[in-house]
C-alpha positions in Angstrom: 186.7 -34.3 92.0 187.6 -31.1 93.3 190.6 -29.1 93.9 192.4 -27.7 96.9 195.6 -26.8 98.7 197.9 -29.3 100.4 198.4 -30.1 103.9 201.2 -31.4 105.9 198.4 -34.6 106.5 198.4 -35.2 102.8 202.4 -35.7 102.3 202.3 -40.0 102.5 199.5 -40.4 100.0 201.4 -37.2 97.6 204.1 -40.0 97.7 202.0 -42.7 96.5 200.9 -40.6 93.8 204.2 -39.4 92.8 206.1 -43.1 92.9 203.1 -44.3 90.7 203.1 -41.7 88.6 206.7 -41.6 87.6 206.8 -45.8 87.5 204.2 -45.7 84.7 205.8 -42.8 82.6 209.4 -42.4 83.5 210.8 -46.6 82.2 213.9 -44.4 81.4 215.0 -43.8 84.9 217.5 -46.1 86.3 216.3 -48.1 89.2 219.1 -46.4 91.2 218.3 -43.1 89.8 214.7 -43.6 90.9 215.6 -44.3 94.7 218.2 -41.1 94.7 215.5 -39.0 93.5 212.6 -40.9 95.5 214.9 -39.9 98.8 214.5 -35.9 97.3 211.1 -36.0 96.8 210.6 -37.5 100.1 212.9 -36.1 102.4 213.2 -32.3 100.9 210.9 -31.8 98.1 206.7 -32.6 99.2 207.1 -32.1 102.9 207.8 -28.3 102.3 205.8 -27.7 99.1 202.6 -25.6 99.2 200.8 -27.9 95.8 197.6 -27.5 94.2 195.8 -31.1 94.9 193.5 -33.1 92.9 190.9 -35.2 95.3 188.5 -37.4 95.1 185.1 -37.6 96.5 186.7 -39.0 99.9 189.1 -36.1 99.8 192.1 -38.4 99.0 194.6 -37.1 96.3 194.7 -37.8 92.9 197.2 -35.4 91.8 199.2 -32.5 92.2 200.6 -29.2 90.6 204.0 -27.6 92.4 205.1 -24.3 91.1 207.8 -21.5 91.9 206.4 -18.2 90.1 204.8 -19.0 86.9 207.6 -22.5 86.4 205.4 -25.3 86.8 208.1 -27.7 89.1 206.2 -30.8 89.7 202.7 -32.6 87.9 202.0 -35.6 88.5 198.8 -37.7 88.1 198.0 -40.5 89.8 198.0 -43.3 86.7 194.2 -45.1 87.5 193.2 -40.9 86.7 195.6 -40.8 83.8 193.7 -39.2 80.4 190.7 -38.2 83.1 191.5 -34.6 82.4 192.8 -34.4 86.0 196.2 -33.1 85.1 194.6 -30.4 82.4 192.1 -29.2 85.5 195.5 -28.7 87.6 197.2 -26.7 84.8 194.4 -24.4 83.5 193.6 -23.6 87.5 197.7 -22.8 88.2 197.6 -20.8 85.0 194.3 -18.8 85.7 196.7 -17.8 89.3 198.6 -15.3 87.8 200.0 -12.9 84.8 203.0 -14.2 82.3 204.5 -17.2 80.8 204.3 -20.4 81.7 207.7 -22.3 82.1 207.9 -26.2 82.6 210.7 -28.7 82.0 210.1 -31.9 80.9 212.1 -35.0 80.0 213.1 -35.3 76.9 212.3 -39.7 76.7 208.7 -38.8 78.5 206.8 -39.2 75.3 203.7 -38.5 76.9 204.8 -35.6 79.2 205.7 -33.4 76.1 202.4 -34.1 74.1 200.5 -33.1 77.2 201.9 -29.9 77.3 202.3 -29.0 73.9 198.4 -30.0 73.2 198.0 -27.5 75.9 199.7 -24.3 74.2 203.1 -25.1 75.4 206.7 -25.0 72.6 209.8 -26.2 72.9 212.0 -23.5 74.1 215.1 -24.8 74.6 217.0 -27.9 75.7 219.4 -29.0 78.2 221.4 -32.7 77.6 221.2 -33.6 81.4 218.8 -32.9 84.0 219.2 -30.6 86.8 221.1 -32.9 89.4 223.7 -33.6 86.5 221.8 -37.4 85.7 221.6 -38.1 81.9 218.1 -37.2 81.2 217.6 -34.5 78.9 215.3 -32.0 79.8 213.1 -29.9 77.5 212.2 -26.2 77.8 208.7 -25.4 77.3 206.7 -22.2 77.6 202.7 -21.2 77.0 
């Protein structure tokens, strides 16, 4: 496995990864929820993001790390990787990029998502009782 930067080539199989990703960690999300924010992701969100990739040996991606600043907007492994350390490689190469706090949000019902990150440094800094596009989802606050 090695890591790289994203290209315009790679946005079908980011998809794949992401709609995996989220079916296998986000059973909160209301099937009607899940195509609203699939449209996003697909339509606005990965084909103008500049991500830090996870590939295989055939170059094909395993998982990806988005980021504005030092807020870490998107990670999402690809479940056959999951516990792999694939998504730890991702975060410790995004956070060796720069100077400062990290700054993620995660949802408050993704169990997993929160132990990640606090087993990684990260605390609970705050919380907000819906997500950002008003959905009932909380959403946590963590900094490292």
């Amino acid at each position: 496995m090695r890591l790289r930067r994203s290209r315009p080539s790679d946005f079908p199989a980011l998809l794949e990864v992401w709609r995996r990703a989220v079916a296998a960690t986000h059973h909160f999300v209301s099937a009607e929820d899940f195509a609203a924010i699939d449209r996003i992701v697909a339509g606005d969100y990965l084909p103008g993001a500049d991500l830090l990739l996870a590939v295989d040996e055939h170059d094909r991606p395993l998982a990806f790390l988005g980021a504005s600043g030092r807020e870490i907007e998107s990670l999402f492994v690809d479940p056959s990787v999951h516990r792999q350390g694939v998504g730890t490689l991702l975060l410790e190469e995004f956070a060796r990029g720069g100077e400062g706090e990290l700054m993620v949000e995660v949802n408050e019902q993704n169990h997993g998502a929160r132990r990640f990150y606090e087993r990684r440094g990260f605390r609970v800094t705050g919380r907000l009782d819906e997500d950002r596009d008003g959905r009932p989802y909380p959403l946590l606050l963590l900094a490292r």
